[in-house]
C-alpha positions in Angstrom: 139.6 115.1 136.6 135.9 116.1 136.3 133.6 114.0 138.5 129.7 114.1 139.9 128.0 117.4 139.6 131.0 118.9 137.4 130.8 116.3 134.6 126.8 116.6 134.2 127.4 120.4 134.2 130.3 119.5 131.3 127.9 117.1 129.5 125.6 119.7 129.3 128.1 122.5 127.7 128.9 119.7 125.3 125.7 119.2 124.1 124.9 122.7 123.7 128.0 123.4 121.8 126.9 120.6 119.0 123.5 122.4 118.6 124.8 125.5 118.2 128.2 124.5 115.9 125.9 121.9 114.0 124.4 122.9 111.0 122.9 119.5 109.9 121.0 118.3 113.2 117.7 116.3 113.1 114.3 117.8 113.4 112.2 117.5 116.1 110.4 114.0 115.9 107.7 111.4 117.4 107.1 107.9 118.0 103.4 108.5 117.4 104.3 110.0 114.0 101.0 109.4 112.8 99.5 111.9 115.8 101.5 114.3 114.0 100.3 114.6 110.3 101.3 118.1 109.0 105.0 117.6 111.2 104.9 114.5 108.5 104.0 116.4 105.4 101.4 119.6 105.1 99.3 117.7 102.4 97.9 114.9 105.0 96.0 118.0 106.3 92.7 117.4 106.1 92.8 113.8 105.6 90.2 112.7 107.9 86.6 111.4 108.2 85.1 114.9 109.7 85.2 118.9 109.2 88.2 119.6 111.9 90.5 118.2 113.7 92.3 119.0 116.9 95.0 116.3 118.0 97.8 116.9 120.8 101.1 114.8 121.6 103.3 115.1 124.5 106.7 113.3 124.4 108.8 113.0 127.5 112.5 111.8 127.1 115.6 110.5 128.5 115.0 111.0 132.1 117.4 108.3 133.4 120.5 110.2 131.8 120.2 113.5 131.8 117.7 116.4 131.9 114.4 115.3 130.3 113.7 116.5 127.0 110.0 117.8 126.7 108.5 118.1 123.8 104.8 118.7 122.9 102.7 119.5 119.3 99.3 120.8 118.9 97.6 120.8 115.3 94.3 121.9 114.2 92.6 121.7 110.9 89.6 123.1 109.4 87.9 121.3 105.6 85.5 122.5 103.5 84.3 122.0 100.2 84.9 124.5 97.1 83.5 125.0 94.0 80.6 122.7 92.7 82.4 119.7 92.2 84.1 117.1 95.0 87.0 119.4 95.8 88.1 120.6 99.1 90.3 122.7 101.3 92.0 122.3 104.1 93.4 125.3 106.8 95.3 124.5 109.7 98.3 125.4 112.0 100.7 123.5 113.4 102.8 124.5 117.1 105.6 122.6 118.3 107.3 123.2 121.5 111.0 121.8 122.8 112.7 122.0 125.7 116.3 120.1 126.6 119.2 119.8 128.6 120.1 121.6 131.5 120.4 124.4 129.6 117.0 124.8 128.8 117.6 125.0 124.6 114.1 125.9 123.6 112.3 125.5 120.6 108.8 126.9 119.6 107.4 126.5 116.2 104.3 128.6 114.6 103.2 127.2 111.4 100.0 128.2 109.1 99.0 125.4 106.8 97.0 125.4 103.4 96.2 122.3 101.5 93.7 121.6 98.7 92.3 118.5 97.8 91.5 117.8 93.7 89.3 115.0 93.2 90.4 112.4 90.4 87.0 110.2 90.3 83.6 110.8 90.3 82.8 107.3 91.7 84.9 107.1 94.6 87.3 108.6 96.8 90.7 109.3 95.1 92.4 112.6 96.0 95.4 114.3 95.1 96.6 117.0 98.1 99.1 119.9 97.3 99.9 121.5 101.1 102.0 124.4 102.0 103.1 125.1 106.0 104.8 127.8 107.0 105.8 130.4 109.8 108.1 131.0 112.8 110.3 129.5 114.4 112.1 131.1 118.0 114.7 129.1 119.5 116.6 130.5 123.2 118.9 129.1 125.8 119.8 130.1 129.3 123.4 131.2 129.5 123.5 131.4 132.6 123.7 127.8 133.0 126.6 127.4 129.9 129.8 125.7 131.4 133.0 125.7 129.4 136.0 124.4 129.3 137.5 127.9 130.2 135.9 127.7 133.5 138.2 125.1 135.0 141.0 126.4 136.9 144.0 123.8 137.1 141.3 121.3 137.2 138.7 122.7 139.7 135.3 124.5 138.1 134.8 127.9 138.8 131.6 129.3 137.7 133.1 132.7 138.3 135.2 132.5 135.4 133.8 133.5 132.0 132.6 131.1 129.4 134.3 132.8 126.6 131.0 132.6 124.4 130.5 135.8 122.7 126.9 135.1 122.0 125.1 138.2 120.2 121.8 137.2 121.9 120.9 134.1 124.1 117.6 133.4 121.4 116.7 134.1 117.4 113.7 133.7 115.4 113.6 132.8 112.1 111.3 132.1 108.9 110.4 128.2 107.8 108.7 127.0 105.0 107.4 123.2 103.9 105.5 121.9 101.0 104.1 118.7 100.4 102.1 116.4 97.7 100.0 113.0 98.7 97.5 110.6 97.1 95.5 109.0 99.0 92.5 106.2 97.8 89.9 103.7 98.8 89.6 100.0 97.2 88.8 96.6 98.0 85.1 95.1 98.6 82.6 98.1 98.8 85.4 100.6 98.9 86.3 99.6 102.8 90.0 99.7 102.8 91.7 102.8 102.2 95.9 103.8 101.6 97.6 107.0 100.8 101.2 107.7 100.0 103.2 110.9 100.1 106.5 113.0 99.9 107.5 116.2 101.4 110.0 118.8 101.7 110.7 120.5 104.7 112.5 123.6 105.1 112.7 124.8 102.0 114.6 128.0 102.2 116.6 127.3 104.4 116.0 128.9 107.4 119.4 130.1 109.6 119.8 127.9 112.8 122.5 129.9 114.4 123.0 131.7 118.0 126.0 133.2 116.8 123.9 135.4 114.0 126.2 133.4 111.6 124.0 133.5 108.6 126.4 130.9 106.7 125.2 128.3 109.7 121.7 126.6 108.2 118.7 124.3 109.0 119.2 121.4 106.3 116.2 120.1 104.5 114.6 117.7 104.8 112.7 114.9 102.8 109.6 113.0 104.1 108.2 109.8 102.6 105.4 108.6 104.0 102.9 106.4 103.4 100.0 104.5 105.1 96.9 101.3 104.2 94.2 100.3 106.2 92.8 96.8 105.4 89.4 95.6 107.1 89.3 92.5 108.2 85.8 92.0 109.0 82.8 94.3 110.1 84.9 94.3 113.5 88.5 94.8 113.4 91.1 95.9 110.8 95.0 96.3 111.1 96.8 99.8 110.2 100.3 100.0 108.7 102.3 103.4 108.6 105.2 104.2 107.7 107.7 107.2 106.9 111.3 107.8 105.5 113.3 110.9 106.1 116.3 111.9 105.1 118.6 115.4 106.6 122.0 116.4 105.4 123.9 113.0 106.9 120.8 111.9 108.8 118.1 109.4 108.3 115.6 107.8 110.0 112.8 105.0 109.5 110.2 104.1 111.6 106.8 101.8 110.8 104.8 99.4 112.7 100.9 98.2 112.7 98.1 98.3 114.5 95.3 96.0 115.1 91.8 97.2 115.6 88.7 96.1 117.1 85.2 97.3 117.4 82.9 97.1 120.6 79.6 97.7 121.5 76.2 97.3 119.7 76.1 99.2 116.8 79.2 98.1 115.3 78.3 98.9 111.9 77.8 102.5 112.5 78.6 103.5 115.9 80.8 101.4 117.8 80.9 102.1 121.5 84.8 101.3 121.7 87.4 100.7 119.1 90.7 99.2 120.9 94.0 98.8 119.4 97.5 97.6 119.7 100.5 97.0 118.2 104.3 97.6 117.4 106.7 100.2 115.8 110.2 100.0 114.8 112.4 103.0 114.7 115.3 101.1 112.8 118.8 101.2 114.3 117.4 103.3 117.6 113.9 102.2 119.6 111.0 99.7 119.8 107.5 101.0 120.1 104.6 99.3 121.8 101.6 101.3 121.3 98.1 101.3 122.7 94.7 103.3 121.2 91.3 103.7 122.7 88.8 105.7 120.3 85.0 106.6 121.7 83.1 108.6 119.9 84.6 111.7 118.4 87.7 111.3 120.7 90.8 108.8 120.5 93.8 109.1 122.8 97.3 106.7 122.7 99.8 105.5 124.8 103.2 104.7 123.6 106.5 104.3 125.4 110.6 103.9 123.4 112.2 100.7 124.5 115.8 101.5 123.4 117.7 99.4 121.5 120.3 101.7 119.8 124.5 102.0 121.0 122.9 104.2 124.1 120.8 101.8 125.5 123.5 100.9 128.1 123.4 104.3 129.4 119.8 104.5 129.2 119.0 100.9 130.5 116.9 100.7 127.1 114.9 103.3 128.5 113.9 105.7 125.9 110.8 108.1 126.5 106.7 107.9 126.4 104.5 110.2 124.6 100.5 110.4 125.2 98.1 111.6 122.4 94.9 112.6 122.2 92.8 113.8 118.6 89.2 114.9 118.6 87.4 114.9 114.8 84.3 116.7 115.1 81.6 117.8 112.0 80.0 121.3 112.0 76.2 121.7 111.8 76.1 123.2 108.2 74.8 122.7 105.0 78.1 121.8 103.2 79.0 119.6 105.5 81.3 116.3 105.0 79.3 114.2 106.8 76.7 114.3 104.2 79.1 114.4 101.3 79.2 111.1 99.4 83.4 111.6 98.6 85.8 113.1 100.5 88.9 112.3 101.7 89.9 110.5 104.2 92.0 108.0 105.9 
C-alpha cells in the first residue's frame, strides 16, 4: 500500500505519464482571457484605443492539492497606419511560460505576430483583422524527480531502482503556427458602443508534442470563437460582455461573464481619474470567476480568483487558482499617430 510522501510522489508520475502519452491535452489557458488577446486569436492584435500595448498575467493554481501550477503571459503590440487610406498594421509577440507538478513539466512559448487591419467604411469604425502568430515552443521536465511504478520493491519505494523511461532527452522544441480573422464595429448613439467577433485556429501544422521523439504523437488543433460588446450606459459607466468557445481533439471549454464599469473623477468625459469595475465569469462545467479592474490613466490592472465548482472541488475545497493582470496602452509622439486619427480600431 502506497501512503503519505509515496502516493504524492506516485500522483506526480501519474500525471506526468498522461502529458507525455497524451496527444490531445488542453492548451494552456486563463480566467482573464480577455488579458490575453493574441493566446485568444492573433487578429485581436491591435485592437485597442492607442499605438502599443504591453499587458502581463500571472496565474497561480491548485496549491491546496498538489504542486502549484505557475503560469505567466507577456504580450506586446505595436499599430501603425499604412498606405493613404484608414488601414493599419499591427506587430506583436506573444511569450507564455508554464511550470507544473513536482516534476517541474515546463513550458515556454515564443511567438511573433502580424495582423492587418482593412477598413470597410469611410464613416466609421468597421474593421476586418487577418492575424498570423507563430514561433517556438520548448517544453522539459526533471527526471530526476520521475517515480514509477518499477520503483516499488514488494511494496516499499526505492528511488534507487530505475524508472524504466527510456527518454531520448528530458526537453524538445518545436515549431507552432496560428492564424486568425475578426470583425470588430462601433454602433449605437454617436458611435459609443462598440463589439467584435472572431474565430481562430491554433496550431495549424501540427506541431509534435512528444518527449519520446515519437513524431506520430501531436499537439491537436484547436478552434477559438470569440467574441465581445461594450454597451454605454451613460457618460459614466457601461457593462462589458466577453466571451470565447474552444474546441481540441475531445476537449472543450466555455467561459463568459460581464463587467460593469464606472467612471470617477472630474473630467469624466475625457479623462476620468478612475474607472472601477466588477463582475462575474463562468467557466461552464469547471470554475466561477469574480473579477475586479481598476484603470488610471494609461495603466489598468485586475484581480481575479477560480472558485471551483467542477467534480474536483472536493479535493480542492472549491479552491481553484488567482491570476493578477496588468496592461499599459500608451500613444507615440509622431505624426501618424492614432490618437489623432479619426477611425481606427478599437475595442
Amino acid at each position: 500500500m502506497i501512503t503519505g510522501h509515496s502516493f504524492k510522489r506516485s500522483f506526480a508520475g501519474f500525471i506526468l505519464s498522461l502529458s507525455l502519452l497524451t496527444a490531445t491535452g488542453q492548451d494552456i489557458h486563463f480566467s482573464q482571457f480577455f488579458e490575453a488577446p493574441l493566446l485568444r486569436n492573433p487578429s485581436l492584435a491591435g485592437i485597442y484605443t492607442g499605438d502599443y500595448r504591453i499587458q502581463g498575467v500571472y496565474r497561480d493554481q491548485w496549491n491546496s492539492i498538489t504542486n502549484a501550477y505557475r503560469t505567466g503571459s507577456l504580450n506586446a503590440e505595436y499599430k501603425m497606419p499604412v498606405g493613404a487610406g484608414n488601414d493599419f498594421i499591427t506587430t506583436g509577440i506573444q511569450a507564455v511560460f508554464d511550470k507544473a507538478g513536482t516534476v517541474g513539466l515546463t513550458t515556454t512559448h515564443i511567438l511573433p505576430a502580424l495582423n492587418y487591419h482593412k477598413s470597410l467604411s469611410n464613416d466609421k469604425t468597421m474593421y476586418l483583422s487577418l492575424g498570423f502568430m507563430g514561433g517556438l515552443i520548448r517544453k522539459s521536465i526533471d527526471i530526476t524527480k520521475i517515480t514509477t511504478d518499477n520503483q516499488y520493491n514488494g511494496g516499499a519505494f526505492d528511488p534507487t531502482l530505475p524508472t524504466g523511461e527510456n527518454m531520448l532527452s528530458p526537453n524538445y522544441s518545436t515549431w507552432d503556427a496560428s492564424v486568425g480573422m475578426s470583425f470588430n464595429t462601433t454602433f449605437g448613439t454617436d458611435e459609443r458602443n462598440s463589439m467584435f467577433i472572431g474565430g481562430a485556429y491554433h496550431h495549424l501544422n501540427r506541431p509534435k508534442n512528444s518527449f519520446y521523439r515519437n513524431r506520430s504523437i501531436e499537439l491537436s488543433p484547436k478552434y477559438v470563437g470569440s467574441i465581445g460588446v461594450k454597451w454605454s450606459l451613460d457618460d459614466e459607466s457601461a457593462i462589458t460582455l466577453q466571451a470565447d468557445h474552444s474546441v481540441q481533439g475531445s476537449y472543450n471549454e466555455t467561459i463568459g461573464g460581464v463587467l460593469y464599469s464606472h467612471k470617477l473623477g472630474y473630467d469624466i468625459d475625457n479623462n476620468p481619474t478612475y474607472t472601477l469595475s466588477g463582475g462575474l465569469f463562468l467557466r461552464w462545467k469547471d470554475a466561477l470567476v469574480p473579477v475586479v479592474k481598476i484603470e488610471w490613466g494609461h495603466l489598468s490592472t485586475a484581480l481575479s480568483y477560480d472558485v471551483n465548482v467542477s467534480p474536483l472541488k472536493t479535493a480542492s475545497m472549491g479552491r481553484g487558482g488567482f491570476e493578477l493582470s496588468l496592461c499599459y496602452i500608451g500613444f507615440l509622439q509622431r505624426d501618424n499617430s492614432s490618437e489623432y486619427k479619426m477611425l481606427c480600431p478599437k475595442f
